[in-house]
TIGUZA-395747 format. One record per residue: x, y, z of N, C-alpha, C, O in turn; residue in one letter. Coordinates in steps of 0.1 Angstrom, whole numbers, padded with zeros to 4 digits, always signed. Each point is the difference from the previous one (the first is absolute). Example, Ala and Ser with C-alpha at 12.3 -4.5 7.8 and 13.67 -1.06 7.14 Angstrom:
+0132-0057+0078-0009+0012+0000+0009+0012+0000+0010+0000+0007A;-0014+0011-0014+0009+0011+0000-0008+0011+0008+0005+0011+0001S;
This chain:
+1467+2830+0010+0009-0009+0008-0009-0007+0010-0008+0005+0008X;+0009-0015-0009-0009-0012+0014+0011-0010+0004+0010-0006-0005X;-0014+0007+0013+0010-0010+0014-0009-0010+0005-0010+0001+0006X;+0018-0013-0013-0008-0010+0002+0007-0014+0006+0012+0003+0000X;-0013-0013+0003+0002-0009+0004-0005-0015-0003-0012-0004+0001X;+0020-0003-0005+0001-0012-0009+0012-0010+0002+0009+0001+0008X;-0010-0009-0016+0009-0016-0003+0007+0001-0009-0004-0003-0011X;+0016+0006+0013+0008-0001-0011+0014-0013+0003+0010-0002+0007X;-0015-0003-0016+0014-0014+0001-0003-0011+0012+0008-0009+0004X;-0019+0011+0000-0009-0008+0008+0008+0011+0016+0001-0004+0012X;+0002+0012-0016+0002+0004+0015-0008+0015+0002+0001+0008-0010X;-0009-0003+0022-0010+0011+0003+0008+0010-0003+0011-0003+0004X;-0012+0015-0010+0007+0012-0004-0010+0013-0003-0011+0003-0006X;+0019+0002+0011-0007+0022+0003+0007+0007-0016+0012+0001-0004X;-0021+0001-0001+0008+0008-0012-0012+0009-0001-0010+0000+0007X;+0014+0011-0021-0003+0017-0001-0002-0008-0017+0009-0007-0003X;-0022+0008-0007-0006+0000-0009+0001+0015-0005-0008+0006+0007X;+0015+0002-0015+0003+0009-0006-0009+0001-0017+0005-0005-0010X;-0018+0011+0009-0007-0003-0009+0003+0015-0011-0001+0011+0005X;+0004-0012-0018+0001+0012-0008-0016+0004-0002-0008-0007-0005X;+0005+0018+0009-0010+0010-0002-0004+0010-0005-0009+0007+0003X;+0021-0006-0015-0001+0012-0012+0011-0006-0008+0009-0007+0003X;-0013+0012-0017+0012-0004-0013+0014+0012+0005-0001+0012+0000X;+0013-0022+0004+0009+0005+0003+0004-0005+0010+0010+0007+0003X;-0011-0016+0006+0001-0002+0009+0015-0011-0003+0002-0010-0007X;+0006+0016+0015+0010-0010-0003+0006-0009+0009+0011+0001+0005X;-0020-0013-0003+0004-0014+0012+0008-0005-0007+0008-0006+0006X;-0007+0005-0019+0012-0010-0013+0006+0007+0004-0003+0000+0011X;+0012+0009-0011+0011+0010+0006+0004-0005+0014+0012-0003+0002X;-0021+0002+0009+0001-0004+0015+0008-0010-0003+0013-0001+0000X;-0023-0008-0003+0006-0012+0001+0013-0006-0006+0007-0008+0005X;-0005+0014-0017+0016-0001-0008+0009+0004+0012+0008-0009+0002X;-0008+0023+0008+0008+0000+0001+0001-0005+0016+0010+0003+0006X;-0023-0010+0003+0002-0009+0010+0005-0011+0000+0005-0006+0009X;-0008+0002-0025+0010-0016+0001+0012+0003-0002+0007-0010-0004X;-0002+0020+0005+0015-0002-0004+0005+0010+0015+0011+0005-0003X;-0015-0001+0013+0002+0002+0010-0001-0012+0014-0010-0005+0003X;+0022+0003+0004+0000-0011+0009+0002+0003+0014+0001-0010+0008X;+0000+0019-0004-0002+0005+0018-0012-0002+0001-0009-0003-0009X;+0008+0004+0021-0012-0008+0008-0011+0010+0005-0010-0003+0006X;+0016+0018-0011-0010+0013+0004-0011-0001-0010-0012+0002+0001X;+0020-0005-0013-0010+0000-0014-0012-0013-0001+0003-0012+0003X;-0014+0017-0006-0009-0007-0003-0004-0016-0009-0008+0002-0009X;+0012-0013+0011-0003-0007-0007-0006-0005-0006-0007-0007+0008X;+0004+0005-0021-0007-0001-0014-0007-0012+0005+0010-0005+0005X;-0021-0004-0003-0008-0014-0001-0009+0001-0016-0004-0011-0003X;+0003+0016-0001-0010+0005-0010+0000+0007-0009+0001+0010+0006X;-0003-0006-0020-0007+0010-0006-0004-0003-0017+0007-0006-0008X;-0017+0011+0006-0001+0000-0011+0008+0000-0011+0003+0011-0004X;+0003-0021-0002+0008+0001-0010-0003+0006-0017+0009+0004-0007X;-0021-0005+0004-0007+0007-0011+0007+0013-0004+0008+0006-0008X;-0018-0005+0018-0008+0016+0000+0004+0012+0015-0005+0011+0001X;+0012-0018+0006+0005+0008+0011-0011+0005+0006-0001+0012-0003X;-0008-0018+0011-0011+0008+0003-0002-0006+0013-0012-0002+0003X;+0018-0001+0002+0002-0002+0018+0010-0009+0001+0006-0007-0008X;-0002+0008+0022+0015-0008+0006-0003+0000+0012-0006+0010+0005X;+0009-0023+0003+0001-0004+0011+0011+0000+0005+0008-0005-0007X;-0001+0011+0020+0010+0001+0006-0003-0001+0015-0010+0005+0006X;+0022-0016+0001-0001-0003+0015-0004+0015+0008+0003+0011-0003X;-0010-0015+0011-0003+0013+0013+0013+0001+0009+0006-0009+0005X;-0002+0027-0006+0011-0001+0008-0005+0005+0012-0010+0007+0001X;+0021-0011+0009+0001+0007+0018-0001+0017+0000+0005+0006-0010X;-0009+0000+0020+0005+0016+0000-0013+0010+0004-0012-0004-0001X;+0015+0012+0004-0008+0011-0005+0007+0012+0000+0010+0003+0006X;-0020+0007-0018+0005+0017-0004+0003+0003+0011-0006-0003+0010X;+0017+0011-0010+0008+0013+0008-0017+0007+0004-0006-0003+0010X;+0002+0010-0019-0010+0003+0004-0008-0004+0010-0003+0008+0009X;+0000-0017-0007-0012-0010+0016+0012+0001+0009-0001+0003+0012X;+0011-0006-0017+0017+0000+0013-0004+0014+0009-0005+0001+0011X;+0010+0009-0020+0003+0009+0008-0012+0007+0003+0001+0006+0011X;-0015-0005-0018-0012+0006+0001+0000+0014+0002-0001+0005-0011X;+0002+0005+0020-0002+0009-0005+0015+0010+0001+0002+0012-0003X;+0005-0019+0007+0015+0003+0001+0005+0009+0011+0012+0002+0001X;-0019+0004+0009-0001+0009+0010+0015-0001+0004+0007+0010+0001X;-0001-0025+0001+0014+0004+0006+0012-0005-0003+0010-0003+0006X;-0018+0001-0026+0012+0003-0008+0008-0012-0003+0012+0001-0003X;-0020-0012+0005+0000-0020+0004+0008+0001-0015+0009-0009+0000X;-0010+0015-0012+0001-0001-0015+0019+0000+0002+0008-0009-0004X;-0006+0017+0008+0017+0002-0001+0008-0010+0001+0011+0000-0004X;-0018-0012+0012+0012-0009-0002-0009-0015-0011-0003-0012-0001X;+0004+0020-0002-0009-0011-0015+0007+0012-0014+0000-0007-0011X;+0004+0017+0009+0001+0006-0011+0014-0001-0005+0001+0005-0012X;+0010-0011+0020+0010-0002-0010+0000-0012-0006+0006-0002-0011X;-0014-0009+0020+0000-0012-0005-0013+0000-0020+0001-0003-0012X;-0005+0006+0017-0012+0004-0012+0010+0007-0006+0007-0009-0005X;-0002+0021+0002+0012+0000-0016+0010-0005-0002+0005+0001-0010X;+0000-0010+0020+0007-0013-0006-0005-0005-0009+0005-0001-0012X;-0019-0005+0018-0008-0014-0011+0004+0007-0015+0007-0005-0008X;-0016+0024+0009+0003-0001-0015+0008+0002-0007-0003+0003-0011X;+0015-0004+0016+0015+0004-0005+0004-0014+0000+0011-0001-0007X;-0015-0009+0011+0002-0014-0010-0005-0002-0006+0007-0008-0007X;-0021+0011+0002-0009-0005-0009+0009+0009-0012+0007-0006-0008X;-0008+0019+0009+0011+0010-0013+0014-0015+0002+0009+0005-0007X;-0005-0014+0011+0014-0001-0001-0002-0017-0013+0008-0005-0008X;-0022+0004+0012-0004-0016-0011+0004+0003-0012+0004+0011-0004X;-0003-0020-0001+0001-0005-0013-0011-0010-0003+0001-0012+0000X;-0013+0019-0004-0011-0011-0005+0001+0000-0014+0006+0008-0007X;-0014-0017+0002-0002+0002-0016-0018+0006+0000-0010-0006+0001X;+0013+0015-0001-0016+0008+0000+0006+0010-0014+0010+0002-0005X;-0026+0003+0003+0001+0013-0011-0003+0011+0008-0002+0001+0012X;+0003+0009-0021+0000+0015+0001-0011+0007+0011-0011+0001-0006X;+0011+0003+0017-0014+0003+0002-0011+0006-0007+0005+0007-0009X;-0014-0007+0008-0014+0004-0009+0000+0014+0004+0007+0003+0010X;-0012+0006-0015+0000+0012+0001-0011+0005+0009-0010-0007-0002X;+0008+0016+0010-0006+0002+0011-0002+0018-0002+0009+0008-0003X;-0023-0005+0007-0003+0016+0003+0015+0005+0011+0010+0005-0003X;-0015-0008+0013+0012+0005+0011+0011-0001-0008+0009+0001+0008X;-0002-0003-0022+0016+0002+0003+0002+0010-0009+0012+0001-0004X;-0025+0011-0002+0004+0007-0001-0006+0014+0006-0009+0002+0009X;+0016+0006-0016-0005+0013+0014-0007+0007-0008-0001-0001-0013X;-0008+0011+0023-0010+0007+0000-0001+0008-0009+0012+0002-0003X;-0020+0005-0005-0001+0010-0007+0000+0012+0002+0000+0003+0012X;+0000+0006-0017-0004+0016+0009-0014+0002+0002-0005+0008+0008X;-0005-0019-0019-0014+0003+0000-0002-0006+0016-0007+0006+0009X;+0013-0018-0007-0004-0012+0016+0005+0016+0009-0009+0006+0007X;+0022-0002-0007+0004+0005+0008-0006+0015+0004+0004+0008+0009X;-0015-0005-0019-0004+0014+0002-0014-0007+0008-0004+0006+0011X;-0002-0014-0014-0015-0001+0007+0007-0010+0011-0009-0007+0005X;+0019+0005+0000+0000-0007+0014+0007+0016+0006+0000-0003+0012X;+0004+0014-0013+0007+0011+0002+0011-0002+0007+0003+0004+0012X;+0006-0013-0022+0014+0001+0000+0008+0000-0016+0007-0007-0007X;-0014+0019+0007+0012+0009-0013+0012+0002+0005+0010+0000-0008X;-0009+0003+0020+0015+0002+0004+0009-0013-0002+0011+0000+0006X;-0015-0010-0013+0011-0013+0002+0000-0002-0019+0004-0011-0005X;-0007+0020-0001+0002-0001-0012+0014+0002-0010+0002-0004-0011X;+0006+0011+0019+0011-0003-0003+0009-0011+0002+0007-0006-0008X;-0010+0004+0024+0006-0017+0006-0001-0010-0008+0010-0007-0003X;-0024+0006-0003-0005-0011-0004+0004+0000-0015-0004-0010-0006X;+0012+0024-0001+0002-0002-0015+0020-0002+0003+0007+0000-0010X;-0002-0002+0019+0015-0002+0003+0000-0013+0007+0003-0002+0012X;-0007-0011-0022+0002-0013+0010+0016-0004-0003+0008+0001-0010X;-0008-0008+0024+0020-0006+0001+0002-0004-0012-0008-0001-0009X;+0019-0001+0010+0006-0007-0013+0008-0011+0009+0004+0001+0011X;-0001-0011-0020+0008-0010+0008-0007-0013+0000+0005-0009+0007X;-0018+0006-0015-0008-0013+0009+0006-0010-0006+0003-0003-0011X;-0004-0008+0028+0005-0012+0002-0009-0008-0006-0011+0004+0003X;+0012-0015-0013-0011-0012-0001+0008-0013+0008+0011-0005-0001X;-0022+0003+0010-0004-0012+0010-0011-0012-0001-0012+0002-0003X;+0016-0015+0005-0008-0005+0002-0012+0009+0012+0005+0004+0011X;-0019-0002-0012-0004+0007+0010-0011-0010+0002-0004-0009-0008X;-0003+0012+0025-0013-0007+0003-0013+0007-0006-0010-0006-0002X;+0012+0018-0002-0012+0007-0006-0009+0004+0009-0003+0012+0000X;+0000-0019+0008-0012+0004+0017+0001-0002+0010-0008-0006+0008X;+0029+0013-0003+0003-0006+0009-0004+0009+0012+0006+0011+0002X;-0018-0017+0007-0001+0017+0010-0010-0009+0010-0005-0010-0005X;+0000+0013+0020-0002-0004+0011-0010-0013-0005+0005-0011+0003X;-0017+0012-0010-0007-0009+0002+0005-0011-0012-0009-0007-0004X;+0022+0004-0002-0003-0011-0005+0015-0003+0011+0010-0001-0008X;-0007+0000+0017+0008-0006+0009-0008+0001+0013-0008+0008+0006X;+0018-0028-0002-0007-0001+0013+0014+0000+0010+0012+0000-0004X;-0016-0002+0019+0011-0003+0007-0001-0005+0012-0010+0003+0007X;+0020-0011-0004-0008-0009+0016+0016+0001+0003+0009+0002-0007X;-0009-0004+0021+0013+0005+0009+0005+0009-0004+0012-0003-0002X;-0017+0018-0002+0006+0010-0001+0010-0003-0014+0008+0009-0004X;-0009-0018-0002+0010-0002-0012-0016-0002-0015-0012-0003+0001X;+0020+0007-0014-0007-0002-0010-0003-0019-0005+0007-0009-0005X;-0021+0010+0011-0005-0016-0006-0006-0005-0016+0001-0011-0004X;-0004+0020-0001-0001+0001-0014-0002+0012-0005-0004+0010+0006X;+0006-0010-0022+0003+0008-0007-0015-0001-0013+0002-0009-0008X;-0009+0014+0007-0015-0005-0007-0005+0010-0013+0002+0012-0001X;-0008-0020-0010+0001+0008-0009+0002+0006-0010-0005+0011-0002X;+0015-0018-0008+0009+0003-0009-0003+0002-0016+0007+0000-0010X;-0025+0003+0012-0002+0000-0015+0002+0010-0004-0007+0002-0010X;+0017+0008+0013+0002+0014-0006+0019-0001-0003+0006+0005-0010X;-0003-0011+0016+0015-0003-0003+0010-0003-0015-0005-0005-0010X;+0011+0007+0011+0005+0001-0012+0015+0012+0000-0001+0008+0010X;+0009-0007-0017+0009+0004-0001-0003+0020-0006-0004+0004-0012X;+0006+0003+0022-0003+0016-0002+0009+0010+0009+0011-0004+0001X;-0013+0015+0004+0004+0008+0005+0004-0006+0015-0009-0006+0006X;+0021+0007+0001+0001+0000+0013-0005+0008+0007-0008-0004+0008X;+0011+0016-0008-0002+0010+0008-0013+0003+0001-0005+0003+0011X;-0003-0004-0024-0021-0001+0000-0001-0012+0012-0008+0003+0010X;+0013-0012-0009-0002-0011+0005-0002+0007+0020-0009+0002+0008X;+0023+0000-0008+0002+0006+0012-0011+0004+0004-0006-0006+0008X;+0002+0020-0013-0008+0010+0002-0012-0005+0002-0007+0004+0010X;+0000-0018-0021-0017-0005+0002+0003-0004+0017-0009+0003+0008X;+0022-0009-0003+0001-0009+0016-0003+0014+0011-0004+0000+0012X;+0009+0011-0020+0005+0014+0012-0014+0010+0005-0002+0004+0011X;-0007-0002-0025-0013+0011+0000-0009-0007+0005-0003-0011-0002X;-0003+0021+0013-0011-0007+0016-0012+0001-0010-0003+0010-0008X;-0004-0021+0009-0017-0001-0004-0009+0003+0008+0003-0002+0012X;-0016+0009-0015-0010+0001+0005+0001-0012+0012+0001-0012-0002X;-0003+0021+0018-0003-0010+0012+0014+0000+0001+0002+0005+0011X;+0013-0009-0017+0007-0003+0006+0006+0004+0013-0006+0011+0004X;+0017-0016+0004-0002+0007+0015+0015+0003-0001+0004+0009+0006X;+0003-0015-0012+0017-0005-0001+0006+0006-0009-0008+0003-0009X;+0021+0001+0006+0007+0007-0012-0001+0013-0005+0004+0005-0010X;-0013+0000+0021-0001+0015+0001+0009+0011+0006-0002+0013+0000X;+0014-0019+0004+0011+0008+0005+0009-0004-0007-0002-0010-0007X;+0018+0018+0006+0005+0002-0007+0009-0013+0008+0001-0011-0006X;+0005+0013+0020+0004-0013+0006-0002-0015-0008+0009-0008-0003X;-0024+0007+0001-0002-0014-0004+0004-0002-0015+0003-0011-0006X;-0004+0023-0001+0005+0000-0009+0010-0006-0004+0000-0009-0008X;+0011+0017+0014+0015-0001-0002+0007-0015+0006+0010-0007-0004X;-0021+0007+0014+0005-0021+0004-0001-0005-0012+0010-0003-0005X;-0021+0002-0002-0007-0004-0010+0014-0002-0011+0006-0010-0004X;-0003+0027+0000+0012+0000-0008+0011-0010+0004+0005-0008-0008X;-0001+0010+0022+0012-0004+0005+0003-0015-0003+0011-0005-0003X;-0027-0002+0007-0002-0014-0004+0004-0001-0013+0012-0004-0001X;-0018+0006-0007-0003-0003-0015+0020+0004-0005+0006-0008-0006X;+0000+0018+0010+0012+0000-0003+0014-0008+0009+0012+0002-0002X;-0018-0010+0011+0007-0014-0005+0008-0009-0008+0011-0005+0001X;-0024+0006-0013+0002-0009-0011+0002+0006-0012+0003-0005-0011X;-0006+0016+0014+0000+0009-0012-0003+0017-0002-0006+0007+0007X;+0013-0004-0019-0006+0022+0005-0014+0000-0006-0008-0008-0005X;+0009+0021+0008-0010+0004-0011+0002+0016-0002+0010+0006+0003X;-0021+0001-0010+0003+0012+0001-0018+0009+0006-0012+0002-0003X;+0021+0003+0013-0011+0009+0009-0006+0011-0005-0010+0004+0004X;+0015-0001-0010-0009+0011-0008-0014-0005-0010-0011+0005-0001X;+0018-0016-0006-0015-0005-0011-0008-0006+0007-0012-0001-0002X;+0020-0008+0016-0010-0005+0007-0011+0009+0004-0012-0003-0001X;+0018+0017+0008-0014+0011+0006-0006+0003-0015-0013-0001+0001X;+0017+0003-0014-0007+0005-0009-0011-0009-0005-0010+0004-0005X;+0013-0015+0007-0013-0015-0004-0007+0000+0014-0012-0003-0001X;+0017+0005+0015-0009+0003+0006-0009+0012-0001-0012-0001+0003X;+0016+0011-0005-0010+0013-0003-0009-0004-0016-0010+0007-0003X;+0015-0017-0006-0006-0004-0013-0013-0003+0009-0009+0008+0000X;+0008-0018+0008-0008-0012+0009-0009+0009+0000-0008+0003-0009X;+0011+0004+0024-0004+0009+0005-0012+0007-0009-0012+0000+0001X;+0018+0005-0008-0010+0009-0012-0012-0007-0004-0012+0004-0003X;+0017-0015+0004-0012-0015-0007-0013-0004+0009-0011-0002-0003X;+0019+0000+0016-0013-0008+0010-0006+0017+0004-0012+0000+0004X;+0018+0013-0004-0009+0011+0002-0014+0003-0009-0011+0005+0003X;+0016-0009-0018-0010-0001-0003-0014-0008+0003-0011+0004-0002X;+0015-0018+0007-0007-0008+0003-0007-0003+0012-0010-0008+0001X;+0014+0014+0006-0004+0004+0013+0001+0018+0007+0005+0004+0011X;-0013+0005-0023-0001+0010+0005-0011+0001+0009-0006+0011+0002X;+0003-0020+0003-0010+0005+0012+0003-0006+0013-0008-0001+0009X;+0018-0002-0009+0007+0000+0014+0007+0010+0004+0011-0001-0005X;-0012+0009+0011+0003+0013+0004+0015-0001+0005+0010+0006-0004X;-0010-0015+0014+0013-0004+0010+0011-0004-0014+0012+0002-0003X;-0020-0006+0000+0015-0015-0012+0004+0010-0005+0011+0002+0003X;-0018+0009-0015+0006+0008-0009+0006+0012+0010+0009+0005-0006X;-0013-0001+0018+0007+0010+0005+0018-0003+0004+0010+0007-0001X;-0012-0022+0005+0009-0006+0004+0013-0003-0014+0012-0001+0001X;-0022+0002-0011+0010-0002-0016+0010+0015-0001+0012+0002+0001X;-0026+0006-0003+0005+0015+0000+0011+0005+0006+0008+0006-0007X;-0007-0008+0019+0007+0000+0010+0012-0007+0001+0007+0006+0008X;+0000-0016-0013+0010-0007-0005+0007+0006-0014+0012+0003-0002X;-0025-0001-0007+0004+0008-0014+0011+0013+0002+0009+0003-0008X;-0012+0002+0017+0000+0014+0001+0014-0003+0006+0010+0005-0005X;-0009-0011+0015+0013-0003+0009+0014-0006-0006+0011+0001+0004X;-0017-0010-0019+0008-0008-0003+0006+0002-0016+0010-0005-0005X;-0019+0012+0000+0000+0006-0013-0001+0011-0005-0001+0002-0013X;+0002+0008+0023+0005+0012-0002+0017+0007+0004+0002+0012-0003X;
């Protein structure tokens, strides 16, 4: 990604150069489904490779991550930002785009007993062989979660990011916006949580149960990948245990 600045239409303009950097990269996807989005949060298309989909140009938007907002969250600045953030994505679930199927992804399925014996959570081996029954298909954002949203006056200024999008699980969806990442400071209480919910059901339900089970799917995934952060995975464990047992 480079942020660059140029002449477009003879007039000075800030835009984000989005380059594909591995076979798979899906900007032909982005962009299908930015041009057919028209609020003014979403990113607009100036550019892209029509070939071969291998970079797209889209206007620079206003904002910044929740994250730099609230920084280290000491007094909890996050809570009046958390109903508004699951609204957004209980509209995005409410589109009607013409997009395909999402592509299939590690995270949407769950763990093994082999993952779950060398991270030492055998005890979630049962959980994880009883998933909900019931799933919603949604148009979904695919990577909807702190750093691809920005925000200026306390309200959501854009919405960034959409090469994973495509029509899949709601409640998966939910869950990528809900499970805290390494460093995160916010969405660690159950409070912000439930704003979170309260927001997003607005516009629409969902079901709370598959949602915590795709969050504990998550969960299982970035522990692997960050088993040497002592804090992060204690901090996983610790959720597991509270929430899945």
């Amino acid at each position: 990604m480079f942020h660059v600045r140029g002449i477009v239409a003879d007039k000075e303009t800030t835009a984000y150069v989005k380059v594909a950097r591995q076979q798979g990269a899906a900007i032909g996807n982005e962009v299908n489904i930015l041009t057919q989005l028209n609020e003014s949060i979403f990113p607009k298309v100036i550019d892209y490779d029509r070939e071969l989909g291998l970079f797209s140009v889209t206007a620079d938007m206003p904002g910044l991550r929740l994250s730099t907002i609230v920084e280290d969250n000491q007094d909890m600045a996050s809570l009046s930002y958390m109903e508004e953030y699951g609204e957004a994505l209980s509209k995005i679930h409410q589109m009607r785009v013409e997009a395909d199927k999402q592509a299939d992804r590690r995270f949407y399925h769950p763990p093994t007993d082999e993952v779950l014996e060398k991270l030492d959570l055998a005890f979630l081996s049962e959980y994880f062989n009883d998933k909900p029954s019931g799933e919603k298909t949604v148009f979904c954002h695919g990577d909807f979660h702190y750093a691809n949203l920005l925000w200026k006056d306390s309200h959501i200024s854009a919405i960034l990011d959409f090469e994973l999008a495509g029509y899949g699980d709601r409640d998966f969806d939910i869950a990528w916006a809900l499970f805290v990442r390494p460093g995160q400071k916010f969405l660690k209480t159950n409070e912000e949580r439930e704003l979170f919910i309260k927001g997003y059901q607005k516009n629409g339900d969902c079901n709370i149960e598959a949602v915590k089970y795709y969050m504990a799917q998550c969960y299982t995934y970035f522990m692997r990948m960050c088993y040497d952060d002592q804090e992060y995975c204690e901090y996983i464990r610790d959720w597991l245990k509270a929430n899945c047992i």
